[in-house]
LUMTI-260660 format. One record per residue (C-alpha): residue in one letter; y, x negated, z negated. Coordinates in steps of 0.5 Angstrom, whole numbers, padded with zeros to 4 digits, always signed. Each point is the difference from the previous one (the first is absolute). Last residue first. Layout:
<banus>
aYXZ;...
</banus>
This chain:
<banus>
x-0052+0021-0030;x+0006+0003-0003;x+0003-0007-0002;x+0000-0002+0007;x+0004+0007+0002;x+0005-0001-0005;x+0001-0007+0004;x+0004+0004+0006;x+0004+0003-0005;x+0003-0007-0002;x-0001-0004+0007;x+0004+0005+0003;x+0000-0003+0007;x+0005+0001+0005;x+0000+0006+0005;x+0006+0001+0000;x-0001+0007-0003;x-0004-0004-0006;x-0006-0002+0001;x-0008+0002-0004;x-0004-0005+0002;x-0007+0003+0004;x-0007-0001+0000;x+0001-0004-0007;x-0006-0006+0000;x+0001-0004-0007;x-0001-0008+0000;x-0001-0001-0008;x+0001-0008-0005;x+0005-0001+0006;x+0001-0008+0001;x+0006-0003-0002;x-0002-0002-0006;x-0005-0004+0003;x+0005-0004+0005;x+0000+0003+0006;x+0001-0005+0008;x-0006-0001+0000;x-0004+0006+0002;x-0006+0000-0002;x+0000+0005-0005;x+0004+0004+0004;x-0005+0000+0006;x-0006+0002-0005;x+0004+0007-0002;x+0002+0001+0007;x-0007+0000+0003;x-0003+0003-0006;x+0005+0006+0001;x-0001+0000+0007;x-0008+0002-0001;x+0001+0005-0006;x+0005+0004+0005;x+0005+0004-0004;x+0006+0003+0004;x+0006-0003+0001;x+0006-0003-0003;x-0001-0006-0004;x+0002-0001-0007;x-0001-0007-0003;x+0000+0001-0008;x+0002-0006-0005;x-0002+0002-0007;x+0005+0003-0005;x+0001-0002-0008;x-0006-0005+0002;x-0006+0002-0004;x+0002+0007-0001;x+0002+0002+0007;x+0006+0005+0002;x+0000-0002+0008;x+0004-0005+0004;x+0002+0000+0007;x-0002-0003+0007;x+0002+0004+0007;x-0004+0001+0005;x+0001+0002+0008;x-0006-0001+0004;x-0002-0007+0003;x-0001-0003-0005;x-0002-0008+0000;x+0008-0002+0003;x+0004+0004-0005;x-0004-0003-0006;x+0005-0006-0001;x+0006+0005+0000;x-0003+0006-0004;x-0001-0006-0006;x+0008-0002+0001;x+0001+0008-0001;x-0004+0002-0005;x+0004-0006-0005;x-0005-0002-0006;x+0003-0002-0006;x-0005-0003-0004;x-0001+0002-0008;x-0008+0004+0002;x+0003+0003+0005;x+0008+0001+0000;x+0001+0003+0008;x+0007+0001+0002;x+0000+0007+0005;x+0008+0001-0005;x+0002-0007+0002;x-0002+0001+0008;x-0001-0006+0004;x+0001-0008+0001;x+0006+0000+0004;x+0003-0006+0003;x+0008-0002-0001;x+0005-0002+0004;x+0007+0001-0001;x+0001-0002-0007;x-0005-0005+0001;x-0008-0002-0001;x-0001+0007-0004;x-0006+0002-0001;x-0001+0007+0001;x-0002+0006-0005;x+0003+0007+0003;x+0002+0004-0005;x+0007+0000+0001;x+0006-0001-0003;x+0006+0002+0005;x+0007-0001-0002;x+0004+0006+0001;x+0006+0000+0004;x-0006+0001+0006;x+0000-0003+0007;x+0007-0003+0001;x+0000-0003-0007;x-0007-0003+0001;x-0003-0002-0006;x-0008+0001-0001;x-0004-0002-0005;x-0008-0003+0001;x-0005+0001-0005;x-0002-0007-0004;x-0001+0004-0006;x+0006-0003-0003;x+0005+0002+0005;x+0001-0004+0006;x+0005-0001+0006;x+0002+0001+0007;x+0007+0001+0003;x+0002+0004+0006;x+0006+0000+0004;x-0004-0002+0006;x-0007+0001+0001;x-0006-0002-0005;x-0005-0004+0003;x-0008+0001-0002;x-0004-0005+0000;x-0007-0001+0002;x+0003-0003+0007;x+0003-0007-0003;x-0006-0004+0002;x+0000+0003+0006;x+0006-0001+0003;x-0003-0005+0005;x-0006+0003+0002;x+0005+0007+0003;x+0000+0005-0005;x-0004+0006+0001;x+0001+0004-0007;x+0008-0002+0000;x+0003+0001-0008;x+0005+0006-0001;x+0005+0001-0006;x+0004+0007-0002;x-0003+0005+0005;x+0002+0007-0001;x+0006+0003-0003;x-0001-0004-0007;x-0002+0007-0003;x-0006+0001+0005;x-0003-0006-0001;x+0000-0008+0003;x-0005-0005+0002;x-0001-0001+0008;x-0006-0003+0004;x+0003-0003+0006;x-0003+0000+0007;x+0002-0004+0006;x-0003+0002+0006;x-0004-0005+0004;x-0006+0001-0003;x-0003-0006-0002;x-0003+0002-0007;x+0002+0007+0000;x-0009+0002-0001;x+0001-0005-0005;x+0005+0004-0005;x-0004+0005+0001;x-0006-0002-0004;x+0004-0002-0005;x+0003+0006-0001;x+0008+0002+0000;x+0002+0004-0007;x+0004+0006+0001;x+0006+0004+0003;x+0003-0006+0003;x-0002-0003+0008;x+0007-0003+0004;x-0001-0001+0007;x+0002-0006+0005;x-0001+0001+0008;x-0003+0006+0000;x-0004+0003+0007;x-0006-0007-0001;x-0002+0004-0006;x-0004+0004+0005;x-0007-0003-0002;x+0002+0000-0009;x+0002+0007+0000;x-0005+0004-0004;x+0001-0005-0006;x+0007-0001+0001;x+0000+0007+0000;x-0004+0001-0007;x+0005-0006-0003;x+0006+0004+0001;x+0005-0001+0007;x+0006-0002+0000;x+0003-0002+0007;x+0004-0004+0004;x+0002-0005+0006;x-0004+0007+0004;x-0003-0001+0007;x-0003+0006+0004;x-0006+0004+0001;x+0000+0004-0007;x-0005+0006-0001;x-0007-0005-0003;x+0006-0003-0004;x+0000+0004-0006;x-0007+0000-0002;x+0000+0002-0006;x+0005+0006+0002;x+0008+0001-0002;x+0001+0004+0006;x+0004-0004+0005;x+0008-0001-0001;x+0004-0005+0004;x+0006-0004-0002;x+0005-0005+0004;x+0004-0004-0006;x+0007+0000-0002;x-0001-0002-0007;x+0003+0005-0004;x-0003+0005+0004;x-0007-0003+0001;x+0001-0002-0007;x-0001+0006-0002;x-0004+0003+0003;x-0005-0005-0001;x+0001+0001-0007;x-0002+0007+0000;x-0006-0001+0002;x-0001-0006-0006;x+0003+0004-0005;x-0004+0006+0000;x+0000+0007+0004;x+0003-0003+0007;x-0008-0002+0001;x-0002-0006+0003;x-0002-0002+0007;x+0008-0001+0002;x+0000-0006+0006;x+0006-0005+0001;x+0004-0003+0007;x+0005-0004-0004;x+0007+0001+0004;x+0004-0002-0006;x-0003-0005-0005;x-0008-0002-0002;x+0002-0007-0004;x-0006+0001-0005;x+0003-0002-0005;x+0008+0003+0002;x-0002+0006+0003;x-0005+0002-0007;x+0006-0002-0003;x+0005+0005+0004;x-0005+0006-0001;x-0001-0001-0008;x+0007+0000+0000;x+0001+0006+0004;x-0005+0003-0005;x+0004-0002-0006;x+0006+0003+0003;x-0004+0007+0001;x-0002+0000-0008;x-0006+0001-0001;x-0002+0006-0005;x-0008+0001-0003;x-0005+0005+0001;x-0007-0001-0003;x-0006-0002+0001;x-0005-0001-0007;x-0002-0007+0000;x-0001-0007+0004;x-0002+0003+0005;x+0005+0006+0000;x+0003-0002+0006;x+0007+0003-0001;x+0004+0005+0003;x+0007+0000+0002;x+0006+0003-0001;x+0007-0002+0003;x+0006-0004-0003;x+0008+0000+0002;x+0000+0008+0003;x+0004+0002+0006;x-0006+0002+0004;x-0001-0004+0006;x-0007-0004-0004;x-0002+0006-0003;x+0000+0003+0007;x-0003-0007+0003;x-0006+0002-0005;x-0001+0007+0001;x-0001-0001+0007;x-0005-0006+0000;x-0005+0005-0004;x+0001+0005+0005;x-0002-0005+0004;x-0006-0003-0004;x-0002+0007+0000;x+0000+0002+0007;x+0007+0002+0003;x+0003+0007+0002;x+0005+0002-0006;x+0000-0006-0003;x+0001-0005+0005;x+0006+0004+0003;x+0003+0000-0006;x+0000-0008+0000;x+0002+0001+0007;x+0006+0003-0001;x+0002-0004-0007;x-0001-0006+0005;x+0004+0003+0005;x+0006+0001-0006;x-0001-0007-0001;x+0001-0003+0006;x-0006-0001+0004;x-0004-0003+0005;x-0008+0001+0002;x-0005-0006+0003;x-0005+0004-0006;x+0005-0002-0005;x+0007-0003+0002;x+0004-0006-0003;x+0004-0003+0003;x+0006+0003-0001;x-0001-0002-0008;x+0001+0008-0004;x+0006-0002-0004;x-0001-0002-0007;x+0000+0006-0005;x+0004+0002-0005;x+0000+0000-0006;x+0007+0005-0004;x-0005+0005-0004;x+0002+0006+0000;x+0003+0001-0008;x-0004+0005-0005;x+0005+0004-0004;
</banus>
């Protein structure tokens, strides 16, 4: 015979609101039904989720990115939810009464999260539709919002709306790290996964000229500590996120057992020739010469074992190819073995639903051409 789980959930933070609105919990559920019987789908999406959250169930499902591999569901325990929220509280010192922005969709953890923490928390919580462009609708002050790094993108002259932002979901480009040189708005990159409850270790991309020497390096949030396997790939223990120990495929240069610089993807390591070549070090010096989205790779190659390719995502155009293909060779900052032996136009890459990247099916592509 089954038991009912005996967890309860926090009460409902008095000051928490969404769009300007109080609840308790049984006007919360109210609402939620309200969302999914008469809002959009983001909304619908948001119902569903504060259901979950209310039902009298120690964990809920969620969805993972499927960026790194097949999506799939896993459970998450509510309380490690509602630690993950008072640790992000506490880092970035956002507590009751923050006024906070939802631009993400309530389906994966990050959406979710916001919720969360806005509940636990006590925070003023509105919801807009999960655009590119999220800011473009808002005419009001936030202390806090999560964005991915295309809203950044598109929200870089109306940034002035947010006073600290978080941005996870994948990687930041050089390019546009520039772009928030000077801004006012404090902005940090985040580190973290879907079964470490969202973000794990944060580092500051706009810091300001005298805490930029540290800036590179991620910094983990309380209760966390760091460490390395054999490969070099990050382990995780954070107790309160995870009774699990983590280990990674995530190769980062470990400078203590809170900080740490990531290098890149074990699994997208390049051998050619005998040298180990990390795909995501080489995007990172080629970020401000191409202005398209790319990635590098490695392909089956007689001679090298597998030969470094640079994927770019756009039509053929002989004329552009030449242009890149002589900018690389010029470009500095390479070493010999970092530069790609083939430069490859894909029209288009092939994304998971959240519109992250598959390098592996997208690179099946190339090797059809």
């Amino acid at each position: 015979m089954q038991t009912k789980s005996t967890f309860s959930i926090p009460e409902i933070h008095p000051f928490f609101s969404i769009n300007k609105n109080t609840f308790d919990r049984e006007e919360l559920k109210y609402f939620a039904y309200g969302c999914i019987k008469n809002g959009e789908v983001y909304e619908q999406e948001v119902g569903h989720f504060l259901l979950d959250w209310l039902n009298d169930k120690d964990y809920i499902v969620v969805k993972t990115s499927g960026s790194t591999g097949k999506p799939k569901s896993i459970k998450v325990f509510k309380q490690h939810m509602v630690n993950s929220a008072k640790s992000t509280g506490k880092f970035f010192k956002i507590e009751e009464g923050t006024t906070a922005l939802l631009c993400l969709p309530a389906n994966y953890i990050a959406g979710k999260m916001m919720l969360v923490r806005a509940i636990i928390l006590g925070w003023k919580i509105d919801i807009v539709p999960p655009r590119m462009n999220p800011l473009d609708t808002v005419y009001k002050q936030y202390d806090f919002c999560a964005m991915v790094p295309l809203q950044l993108d598109n929200s870089i002259n109306r940034l002035h709306l947010v006073k600290k932002m978080i941005v996870g979901g994948g990687s930041i480009s050089e390019n546009l790290k520039e772009l928030t040189q000077g801004i006012k708005t404090k902005i940090f990159e985040t580190y973290g996964m879907t079964e470490t409850v969202s973000h794990i270790a944060a580092r500051r991309i706009n810091p300001k000229k005298k805490d930029k020497k540290d800036s590179g390096f991620f910094k983990a949030l309380p209760n966390i500590t760091l460490s390395i396997d054999k490969r070099n790939c990050l382990i995780i223990k954070a107790p309160q996120l995870n009774k699990d120990t983590i280990i990674t495929n995530d190769v980062v240069d470990l400078k203590t057992y809170k900080k740490f610089l990531w290098k890149g993807r074990y699994d997208n390591v390049i051998n050619s020739g005998g040298i180990k070549l990390y795909p995501e070090e080489i995007e990172t010096k080629l970020q401000l010469l191409i202005g398209h989205r790319f990635f590098i790779a490695g392909i089956p190659d007689d001679a090298y074992g597998n030969k470094l390719v640079l994927v770019v995502e756009r039509s053929y155009d002989k004329i552009a190819y030449l242009a890149l293909k002589d900018g690389i060779q010029n470009l500095k900052t390479l070493n010999k073995y970092e530069v790609p032996k083939e430069i490859y136009f894909v029209p288009q890459f092939i994304e998971t639903d959240n519109e992250k990247v598959q390098r592996t099916k997208t690179l099946e592509l190339v090797k059809a051409i």
